[in-house]
C-alpha positions in Angstrom: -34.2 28.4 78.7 -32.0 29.3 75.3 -33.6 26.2 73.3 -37.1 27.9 73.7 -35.9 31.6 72.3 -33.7 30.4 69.9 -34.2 32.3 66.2 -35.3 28.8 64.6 -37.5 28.4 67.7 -38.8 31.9 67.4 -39.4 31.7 64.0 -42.1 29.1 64.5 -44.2 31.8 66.5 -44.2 34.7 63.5 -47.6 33.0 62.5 -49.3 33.6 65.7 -47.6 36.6 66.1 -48.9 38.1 63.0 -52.5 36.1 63.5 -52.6 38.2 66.7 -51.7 41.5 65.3 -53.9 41.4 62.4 -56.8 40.6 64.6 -56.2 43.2 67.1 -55.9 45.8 63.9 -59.3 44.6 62.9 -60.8 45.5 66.4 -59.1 48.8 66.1 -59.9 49.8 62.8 -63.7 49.1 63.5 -64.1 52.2 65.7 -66.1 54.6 63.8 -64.6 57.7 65.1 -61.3 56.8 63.2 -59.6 57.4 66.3 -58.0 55.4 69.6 -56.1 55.1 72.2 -53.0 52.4 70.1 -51.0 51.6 73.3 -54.3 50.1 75.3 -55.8 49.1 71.8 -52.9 47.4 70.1 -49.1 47.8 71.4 -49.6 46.2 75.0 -52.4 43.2 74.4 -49.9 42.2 71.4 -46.9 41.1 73.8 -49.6 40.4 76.5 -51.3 37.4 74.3 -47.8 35.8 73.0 -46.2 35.6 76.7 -49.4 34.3 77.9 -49.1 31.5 75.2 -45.8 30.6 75.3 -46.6 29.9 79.3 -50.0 29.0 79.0 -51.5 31.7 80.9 -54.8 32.5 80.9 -55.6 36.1 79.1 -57.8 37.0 81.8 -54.9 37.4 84.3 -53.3 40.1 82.3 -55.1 42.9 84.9 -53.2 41.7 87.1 -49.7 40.9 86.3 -49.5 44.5 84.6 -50.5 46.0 88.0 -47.7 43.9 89.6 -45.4 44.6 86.9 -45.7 48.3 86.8 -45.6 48.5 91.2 -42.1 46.3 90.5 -40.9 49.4 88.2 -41.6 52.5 90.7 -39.1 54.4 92.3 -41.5 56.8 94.1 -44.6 56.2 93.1 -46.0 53.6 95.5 -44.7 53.1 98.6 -42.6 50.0 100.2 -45.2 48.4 101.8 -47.7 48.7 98.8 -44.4 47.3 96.9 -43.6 44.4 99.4 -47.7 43.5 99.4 -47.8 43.4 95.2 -44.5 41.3 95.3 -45.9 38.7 97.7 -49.4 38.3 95.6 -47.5 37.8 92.3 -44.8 35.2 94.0 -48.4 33.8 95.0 -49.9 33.8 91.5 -46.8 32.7 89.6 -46.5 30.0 92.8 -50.4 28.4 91.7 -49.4 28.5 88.0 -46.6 26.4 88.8 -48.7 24.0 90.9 -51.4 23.8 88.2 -48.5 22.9 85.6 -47.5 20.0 87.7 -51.1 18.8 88.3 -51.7 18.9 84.5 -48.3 16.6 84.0 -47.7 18.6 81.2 -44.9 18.2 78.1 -41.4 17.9 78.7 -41.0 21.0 76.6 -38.4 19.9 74.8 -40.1 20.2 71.3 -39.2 22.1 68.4 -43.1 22.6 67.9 -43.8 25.6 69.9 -46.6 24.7 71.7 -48.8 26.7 74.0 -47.3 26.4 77.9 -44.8 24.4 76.6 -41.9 26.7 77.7 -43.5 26.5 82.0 -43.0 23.3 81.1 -39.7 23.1 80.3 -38.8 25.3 83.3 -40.7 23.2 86.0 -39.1 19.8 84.1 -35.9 22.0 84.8 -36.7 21.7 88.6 -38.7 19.1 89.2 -36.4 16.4 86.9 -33.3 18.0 86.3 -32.7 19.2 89.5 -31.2 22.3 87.5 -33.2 25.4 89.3 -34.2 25.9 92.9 -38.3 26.7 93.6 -36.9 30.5 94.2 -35.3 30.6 91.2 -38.1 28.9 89.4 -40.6 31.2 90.6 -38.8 34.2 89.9 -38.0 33.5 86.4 -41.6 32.9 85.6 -42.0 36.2 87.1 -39.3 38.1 84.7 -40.2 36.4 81.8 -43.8 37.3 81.8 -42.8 41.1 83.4 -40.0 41.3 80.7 -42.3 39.8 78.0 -45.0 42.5 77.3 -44.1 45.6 79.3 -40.9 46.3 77.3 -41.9 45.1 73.4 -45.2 47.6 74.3 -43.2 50.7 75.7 -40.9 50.4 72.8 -43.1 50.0 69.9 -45.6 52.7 71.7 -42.1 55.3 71.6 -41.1 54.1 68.6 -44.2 54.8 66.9 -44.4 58.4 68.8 -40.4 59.0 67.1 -41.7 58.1 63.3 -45.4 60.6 64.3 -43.0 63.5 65.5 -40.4 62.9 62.5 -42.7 62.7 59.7 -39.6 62.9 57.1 -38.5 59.4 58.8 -42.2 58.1 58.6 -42.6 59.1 54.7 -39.3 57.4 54.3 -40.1 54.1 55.8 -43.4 54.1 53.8 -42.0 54.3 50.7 -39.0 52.1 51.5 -40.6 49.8 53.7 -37.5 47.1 53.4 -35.8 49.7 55.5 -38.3 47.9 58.2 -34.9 46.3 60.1 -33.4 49.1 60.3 -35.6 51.4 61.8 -36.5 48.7 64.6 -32.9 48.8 65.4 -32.7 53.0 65.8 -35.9 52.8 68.1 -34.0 50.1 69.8 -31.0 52.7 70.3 -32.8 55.9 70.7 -35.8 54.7 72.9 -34.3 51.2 74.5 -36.5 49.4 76.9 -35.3 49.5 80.3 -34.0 52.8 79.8 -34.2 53.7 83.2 -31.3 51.6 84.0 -31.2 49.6 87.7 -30.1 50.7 90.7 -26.4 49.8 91.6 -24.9 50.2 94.8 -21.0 51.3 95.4 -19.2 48.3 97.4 -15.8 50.8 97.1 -15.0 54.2 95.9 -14.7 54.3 92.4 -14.5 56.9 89.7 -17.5 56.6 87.0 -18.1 59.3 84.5 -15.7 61.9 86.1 -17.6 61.4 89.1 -16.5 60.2 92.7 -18.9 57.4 93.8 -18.5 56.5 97.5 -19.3 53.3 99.3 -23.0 53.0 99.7 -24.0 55.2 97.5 -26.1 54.7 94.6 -26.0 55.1 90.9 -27.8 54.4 88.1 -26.3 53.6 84.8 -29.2 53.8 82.2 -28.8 51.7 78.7 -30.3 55.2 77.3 -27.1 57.0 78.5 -24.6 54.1 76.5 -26.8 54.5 73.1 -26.7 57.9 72.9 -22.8 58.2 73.5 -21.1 60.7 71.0 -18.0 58.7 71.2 -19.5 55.6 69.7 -22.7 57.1 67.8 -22.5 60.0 64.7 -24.9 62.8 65.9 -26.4 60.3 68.6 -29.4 62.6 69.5 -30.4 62.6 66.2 -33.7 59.6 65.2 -32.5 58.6 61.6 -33.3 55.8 60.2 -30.9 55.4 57.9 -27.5 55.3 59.6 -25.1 53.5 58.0 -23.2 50.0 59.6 -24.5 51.6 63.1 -22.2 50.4 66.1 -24.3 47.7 68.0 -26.5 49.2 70.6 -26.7 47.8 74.4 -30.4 48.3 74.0 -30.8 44.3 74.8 -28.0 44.6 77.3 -24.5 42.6 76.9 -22.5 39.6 77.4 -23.8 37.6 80.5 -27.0 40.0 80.8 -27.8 40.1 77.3 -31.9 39.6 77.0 -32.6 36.4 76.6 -36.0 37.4 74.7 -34.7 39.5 72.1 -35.5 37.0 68.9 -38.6 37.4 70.1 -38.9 40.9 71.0 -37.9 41.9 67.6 -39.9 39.9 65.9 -43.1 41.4 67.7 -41.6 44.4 67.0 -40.8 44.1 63.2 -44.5 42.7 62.8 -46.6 45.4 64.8 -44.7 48.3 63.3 -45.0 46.6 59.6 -49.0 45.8 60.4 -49.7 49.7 61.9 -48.0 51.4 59.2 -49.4 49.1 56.6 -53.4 49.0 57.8 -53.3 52.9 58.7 -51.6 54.5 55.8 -52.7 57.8 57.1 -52.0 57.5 61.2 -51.3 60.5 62.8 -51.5 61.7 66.6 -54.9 62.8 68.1 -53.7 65.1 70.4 -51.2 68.0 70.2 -47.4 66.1 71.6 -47.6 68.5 74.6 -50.8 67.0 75.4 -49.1 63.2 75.3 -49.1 61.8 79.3 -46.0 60.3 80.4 -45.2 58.0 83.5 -43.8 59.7 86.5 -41.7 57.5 89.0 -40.8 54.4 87.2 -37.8 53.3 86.1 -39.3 53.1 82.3 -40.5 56.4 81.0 -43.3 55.3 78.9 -46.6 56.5 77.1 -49.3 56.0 79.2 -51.8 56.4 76.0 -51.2 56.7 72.7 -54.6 58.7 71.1 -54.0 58.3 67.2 -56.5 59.3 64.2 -56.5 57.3 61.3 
Protein backbone atom coordinates (compact mmCIF):
# COMPACT_ATOMS: atom_id res chain seq x y z
CA UNK A 1 0.00 0.00 0.00
CA UNK A 2 3.23 2.53 0.09
CA UNK A 3 2.67 3.85 -3.65
CA UNK A 4 -0.77 5.28 -2.43
CA UNK A 5 0.71 7.33 0.82
CA UNK A 6 3.69 8.28 -0.78
CA UNK A 7 4.56 12.30 -0.16
CA UNK A 8 4.20 12.89 -4.13
CA UNK A 9 1.06 10.83 -3.84
CA UNK A 10 -0.14 12.69 -0.85
CA UNK A 11 0.59 15.77 -2.19
CA UNK A 12 -2.00 15.46 -4.93
CA UNK A 13 -4.77 15.34 -2.01
CA UNK A 14 -3.78 18.97 -0.27
CA UNK A 15 -6.46 20.41 -2.69
CA UNK A 16 -9.24 18.39 -1.38
CA UNK A 17 -7.94 18.48 1.87
CA UNK A 18 -8.04 22.13 2.08
CA UNK A 19 -11.54 22.29 -0.17
CA UNK A 20 -12.87 20.15 2.79
CA UNK A 21 -11.56 22.21 5.61
CA UNK A 22 -12.56 25.52 4.31
CA UNK A 23 -16.03 24.24 3.75
CA UNK A 24 -16.51 22.73 7.07
CA UNK A 25 -15.04 26.34 8.55
CA UNK A 26 -17.86 27.95 6.62
CA UNK A 27 -20.60 25.72 8.31
CA UNK A 28 -18.94 26.55 11.52
CA UNK A 29 -18.48 29.99 11.37
CA UNK A 30 -22.30 30.50 10.36
CA UNK A 31 -23.52 29.69 13.88
CA UNK A 32 -24.75 32.85 15.25
CA UNK A 33 -23.93 32.28 18.82
CA UNK A 34 -20.16 32.48 17.86
CA UNK A 35 -19.73 29.40 19.70
CA UNK A 36 -19.43 25.28 19.04
CA UNK A 37 -18.66 22.29 19.78
CA UNK A 38 -14.93 22.15 17.05
CA UNK A 39 -14.29 18.39 17.65
CA UNK A 40 -18.00 17.26 16.30
CA UNK A 41 -18.05 20.53 14.06
CA UNK A 42 -14.72 20.42 12.39
CA UNK A 43 -11.63 18.09 13.76
CA UNK A 44 -13.47 14.55 13.25
CA UNK A 45 -15.67 14.99 9.81
CA UNK A 46 -12.22 16.52 8.38
CA UNK A 47 -10.35 12.96 8.49
CA UNK A 48 -13.83 11.32 8.22
CA UNK A 49 -14.51 12.77 4.48
CA UNK A 50 -10.65 12.24 3.11
CA UNK A 51 -10.54 8.37 4.30
CA UNK A 52 -13.93 7.97 2.96
CA UNK A 53 -12.61 9.30 -0.44
CA UNK A 54 -9.59 7.74 -0.74
CA UNK A 55 -11.81 4.28 -0.29
CA UNK A 56 -14.80 5.44 -1.80
CA UNK A 57 -16.95 5.17 1.07
CA UNK A 58 -20.09 6.55 1.38
CA UNK A 59 -20.25 9.72 4.10
CA UNK A 60 -23.31 8.38 5.37
CA UNK A 61 -21.57 5.34 6.97
CA UNK A 62 -19.38 7.38 9.18
CA UNK A 63 -22.08 6.65 12.27
CA UNK A 64 -21.14 3.70 12.16
CA UNK A 65 -17.64 2.95 11.70
CA UNK A 66 -16.89 5.50 14.54
CA UNK A 67 -19.11 3.42 16.81
CA UNK A 68 -17.06 0.38 15.81
CA UNK A 69 -13.93 2.14 16.01
CA UNK A 70 -14.31 3.63 19.39
CA UNK A 71 -15.81 -0.20 20.93
CA UNK A 72 -12.29 -1.54 19.13
CA UNK A 73 -10.41 1.14 21.58
CA UNK A 74 -12.04 0.12 25.13
CA UNK A 75 -10.39 -1.37 27.82
CA UNK A 76 -13.37 -1.35 30.19
CA UNK A 77 -15.85 0.40 28.87
CA UNK A 78 -17.96 -2.17 26.95
CA UNK A 79 -17.87 -5.44 27.61
CA UNK A 80 -16.44 -8.61 25.50
CA UNK A 81 -19.45 -9.67 24.04
CA UNK A 82 -20.62 -6.08 23.08
CA UNK A 83 -16.88 -6.02 21.72
CA UNK A 84 -16.95 -9.45 19.79
CA UNK A 85 -20.69 -8.36 18.35
CA UNK A 86 -19.23 -4.72 16.99
CA UNK A 87 -16.15 -6.59 15.56
CA UNK A 88 -18.29 -9.13 13.63
CA UNK A 89 -20.71 -6.28 12.05
CA UNK A 90 -17.68 -4.14 10.90
CA UNK A 91 -15.80 -7.39 9.35
CA UNK A 92 -19.41 -7.61 7.80
CA UNK A 93 -19.48 -3.98 6.50
CA UNK A 94 -15.95 -3.73 5.40
CA UNK A 95 -16.74 -7.56 3.86
CA UNK A 96 -19.92 -5.73 1.44
CA UNK A 97 -17.62 -2.80 0.57
CA UNK A 98 -15.20 -5.22 -0.78
CA UNK A 99 -17.95 -7.18 -2.74
CA UNK A 100 -19.34 -3.92 -4.06
CA UNK A 101 -15.67 -2.94 -5.28
CA UNK A 102 -15.47 -6.13 -7.26
CA UNK A 103 -18.95 -5.77 -8.77
CA UNK A 104 -18.13 -2.19 -9.91
CA UNK A 105 -14.70 -3.70 -11.68
CA UNK A 106 -13.15 -0.79 -10.60
CA UNK A 107 -9.44 0.78 -11.47
CA UNK A 108 -6.35 -0.99 -10.99
CA UNK A 109 -5.29 1.68 -8.67
CA UNK A 110 -2.17 1.99 -9.87
CA UNK A 111 -2.44 5.83 -10.86
CA UNK A 112 -0.60 8.66 -9.80
CA UNK A 113 -4.11 10.59 -10.14
CA UNK A 114 -5.54 10.10 -6.79
CA UNK A 115 -8.82 9.19 -7.48
CA UNK A 116 -11.75 8.65 -5.27
CA UNK A 117 -11.86 4.55 -4.16
CA UNK A 118 -8.92 4.20 -6.06
CA UNK A 119 -6.72 2.97 -3.07
CA UNK A 120 -9.80 -0.25 -2.26
CA UNK A 121 -8.91 -0.71 -5.46
CA UNK A 122 -5.55 -1.22 -5.44
CA UNK A 123 -5.92 -3.43 -2.28
CA UNK A 124 -8.62 -5.83 -3.76
CA UNK A 125 -6.32 -5.90 -7.20
CA UNK A 126 -3.64 -6.88 -4.51
CA UNK A 127 -5.82 -10.01 -3.75
CA UNK A 128 -7.88 -10.74 -6.29
CA UNK A 129 -4.73 -10.41 -9.14
CA UNK A 130 -1.72 -10.38 -7.40
CA UNK A 131 -2.37 -13.05 -5.22
CA UNK A 132 -0.38 -10.75 -2.65
CA UNK A 133 -2.99 -10.57 0.49
CA UNK A 134 -5.27 -13.18 1.92
CA UNK A 135 -9.34 -12.21 2.22
CA UNK A 136 -8.42 -11.89 6.16
CA UNK A 137 -5.76 -9.85 5.63
CA UNK A 138 -7.64 -7.87 3.12
CA UNK A 139 -10.51 -7.21 5.23
CA UNK A 140 -8.67 -6.22 8.08
CA UNK A 141 -6.58 -3.68 6.47
CA UNK A 142 -9.60 -1.92 5.16
CA UNK A 143 -10.62 -2.03 8.64
CA UNK A 144 -7.29 -0.16 10.09
CA UNK A 145 -6.99 2.04 7.51
CA UNK A 146 -10.32 3.60 7.82
CA UNK A 147 -10.11 3.19 11.96
CA UNK A 148 -6.55 4.64 11.79
CA UNK A 149 -7.61 7.27 9.21
CA UNK A 150 -9.95 9.74 11.14
CA UNK A 151 -9.88 8.72 14.80
CA UNK A 152 -6.24 9.65 15.36
CA UNK A 153 -5.69 13.01 12.93
CA UNK A 154 -9.08 14.12 14.99
CA UNK A 155 -7.86 13.33 18.68
CA UNK A 156 -4.64 14.90 17.88
CA UNK A 157 -5.62 18.05 16.25
CA UNK A 158 -8.65 18.29 19.00
CA UNK A 159 -5.46 18.07 21.96
CA UNK A 160 -3.36 19.92 20.09
CA UNK A 161 -5.60 22.75 19.72
CA UNK A 162 -6.65 22.36 23.63
CA UNK A 163 -2.27 22.67 24.31
CA UNK A 164 -2.01 26.16 22.11
CA UNK A 165 -5.92 27.39 24.17
CA UNK A 166 -4.24 26.50 27.65
CA UNK A 167 -0.71 28.02 26.53
CA UNK A 168 -1.74 31.15 25.20
CA UNK A 169 2.01 32.45 25.08
CA UNK A 170 2.51 29.45 22.49
CA UNK A 171 -0.79 30.38 20.64
CA UNK A 172 0.28 34.32 20.31
CA UNK A 173 3.52 33.01 19.12
CA UNK A 174 2.37 30.76 16.36
CA UNK A 175 0.00 33.68 15.25
CA UNK A 176 2.51 35.99 14.65
CA UNK A 177 5.07 33.51 13.29
CA UNK A 178 2.83 31.36 11.59
CA UNK A 179 5.87 29.71 9.40
CA UNK A 180 6.57 28.06 12.74
CA UNK A 181 3.27 25.97 11.53
CA UNK A 182 5.80 22.60 11.12
CA UNK A 183 6.99 22.92 14.01
CA UNK A 184 4.33 23.15 16.31
CA UNK A 185 2.59 20.05 14.43
CA UNK A 186 5.59 18.11 15.37
CA UNK A 187 5.49 19.17 19.46
CA UNK A 188 1.68 18.17 19.50
CA UNK A 189 2.88 15.13 17.68
CA UNK A 190 5.37 14.56 20.78
CA UNK A 191 3.50 15.81 23.61
CA UNK A 192 -0.12 14.58 22.65
CA UNK A 193 0.78 11.49 20.16
CA UNK A 194 -2.13 9.49 18.87
CA UNK A 195 -2.29 6.17 20.16
CA UNK A 196 -0.96 7.21 23.28
CA UNK A 197 -2.45 4.67 25.11
CA UNK A 198 -0.03 2.21 23.86
CA UNK A 199 -1.23 -1.67 23.10
CA UNK A 200 -1.32 -4.36 25.22
CA UNK A 201 1.72 -6.75 25.23
CA UNK A 202 1.96 -9.95 26.78
CA UNK A 203 5.31 -11.47 28.53
CA UNK A 204 6.32 -14.80 26.62
CA UNK A 205 9.52 -14.85 29.36
CA UNK A 206 10.57 -12.97 32.34
CA UNK A 207 12.13 -9.98 31.41
CA UNK A 208 13.25 -6.72 33.11
CA UNK A 209 11.59 -3.45 31.51
CA UNK A 210 11.79 -0.17 33.20
CA UNK A 211 13.40 -1.51 36.47
CA UNK A 212 10.51 -3.65 36.69
CA UNK A 213 10.19 -7.60 36.83
CA UNK A 214 7.64 -8.62 34.10
CA UNK A 215 6.71 -12.39 34.44
CA UNK A 216 5.38 -14.82 31.85
CA UNK A 217 1.74 -13.89 31.16
CA UNK A 218 1.62 -10.88 32.43
CA UNK A 219 0.80 -7.82 30.75
CA UNK A 220 2.29 -4.46 30.02
CA UNK A 221 1.64 -1.69 28.21
CA UNK A 222 4.30 0.50 26.70
CA UNK A 223 2.53 3.80 25.72
CA UNK A 224 4.25 6.04 22.74
CA UNK A 225 3.32 8.98 25.36
CA UNK A 226 5.82 7.44 27.89
CA UNK A 227 8.99 7.35 24.88
CA UNK A 228 8.20 11.25 23.98
CA UNK A 229 8.27 12.47 27.13
CA UNK A 230 11.60 10.78 28.19
CA UNK A 231 14.05 13.16 30.04
CA UNK A 232 16.93 11.21 28.68
CA UNK A 233 16.19 12.10 25.09
CA UNK A 234 13.89 15.33 25.43
CA UNK A 235 15.20 18.96 27.23
CA UNK A 236 12.35 19.62 29.85
CA UNK A 237 10.01 16.95 28.15
CA UNK A 238 6.93 17.98 30.13
CA UNK A 239 7.15 21.24 28.98
CA UNK A 240 4.62 22.21 25.36
CA UNK A 241 7.06 24.62 23.48
CA UNK A 242 6.98 25.21 20.23
CA UNK A 243 10.07 26.24 19.57
CA UNK A 244 12.60 23.52 20.53
CA UNK A 245 15.48 23.51 18.66
CA UNK A 246 16.67 20.28 16.22
CA UNK A 247 14.17 18.15 18.56
CA UNK A 248 15.16 14.35 18.67
CA UNK A 249 12.63 12.49 16.42
CA UNK A 250 9.53 11.55 18.25
CA UNK A 251 7.98 7.74 18.05
CA UNK A 252 4.73 9.57 17.80
CA UNK A 253 4.16 7.71 14.29
CA UNK A 254 5.74 4.58 15.73
CA UNK A 255 9.25 3.04 14.29
CA UNK A 256 10.96 0.91 11.87
CA UNK A 257 8.71 -2.03 10.72
CA UNK A 258 5.51 -0.36 12.62
CA UNK A 259 6.07 3.07 11.50
CA UNK A 260 2.41 4.55 10.37
CA UNK A 261 1.99 4.03 7.06
CA UNK A 262 -0.42 7.18 6.99
CA UNK A 263 1.66 9.70 8.33
CA UNK A 264 2.23 11.95 4.93
CA UNK A 265 -1.15 12.17 5.15
CA UNK A 266 -1.84 12.60 8.68
CA UNK A 267 0.36 15.62 8.75
CA UNK A 268 -0.88 17.08 6.08
CA UNK A 269 -4.51 17.11 7.52
CA UNK A 270 -2.93 18.27 10.34
CA UNK A 271 -0.83 21.19 9.02
CA UNK A 272 -3.98 22.38 7.09
CA UNK A 273 -6.76 22.22 9.91
CA UNK A 274 -4.53 23.86 12.39
CA UNK A 275 -3.42 26.65 9.67
CA UNK A 276 -7.35 27.01 8.57
CA UNK A 277 -8.65 27.27 12.53
CA UNK A 278 -6.16 29.67 13.62
CA UNK A 279 -6.40 31.60 10.47
CA UNK A 280 -10.59 31.90 10.11
CA UNK A 281 -10.94 32.39 14.05
CA UNK A 282 -8.34 34.85 14.92
CA UNK A 283 -9.88 35.21 18.27
CA UNK A 284 -10.85 31.29 19.32
CA UNK A 285 -10.83 30.66 22.82
CA UNK A 286 -12.51 27.85 25.05
CA UNK A 287 -16.20 28.05 25.94
CA UNK A 288 -15.99 26.41 29.05
CA UNK A 289 -13.78 26.70 32.07
CA UNK A 290 -10.65 23.53 31.33
CA UNK A 291 -12.09 21.76 34.44
CA UNK A 292 -15.30 21.63 32.75
CA UNK A 293 -13.52 19.89 29.39
CA UNK A 294 -15.05 15.91 29.28
CA UNK A 295 -12.55 13.34 28.69
CA UNK A 296 -12.89 9.56 27.59
CA UNK A 297 -12.71 7.04 30.27
CA UNK A 298 -11.68 3.42 29.32
CA UNK A 299 -10.06 3.58 26.03
CA UNK A 300 -6.78 3.20 25.03
CA UNK A 301 -6.86 6.94 23.50
CA UNK A 302 -7.54 9.63 26.08
CA UNK A 303 -9.29 12.09 23.91
CA UNK A 304 -11.73 15.19 24.08
CA UNK A 305 -15.04 14.08 23.77
CA UNK A 306 -16.07 17.89 22.78
CA UNK A 307 -14.34 20.69 22.17
CA UNK A 308 -16.95 23.87 23.05
CA UNK A 309 -14.97 26.99 21.59
CA UNK A 310 -16.12 30.86 21.30
CA UNK A 311 -14.99 32.71 18.46
Amino acid sequence: MQGAFTPRRIRTWEPRVRAVAERLLDDFVADPGRTGDLYEGFALPLPIRIISELLGIPDDDAADFRRWTEMGLSLTRWTRDEMLAAQREYVDYVGTLIAARRSAGGADGTGDDGDAGDLLDALVSARDQDDRLSEHELVQLVRALISAGHETTATVFTRGLYMLLTHPEQLALLRAEPERLDAAVEEILRYVPPGSGGTPRIATAEIELGGVRVKPHEGAIAPFGAANHDPARFVDPDTFDITRVDPPSHIAFGHGPHHCLGVHLARLELRVAFEAVLRRLPDLDLAVPVEELVWSEGLRVLKLQALPVRW
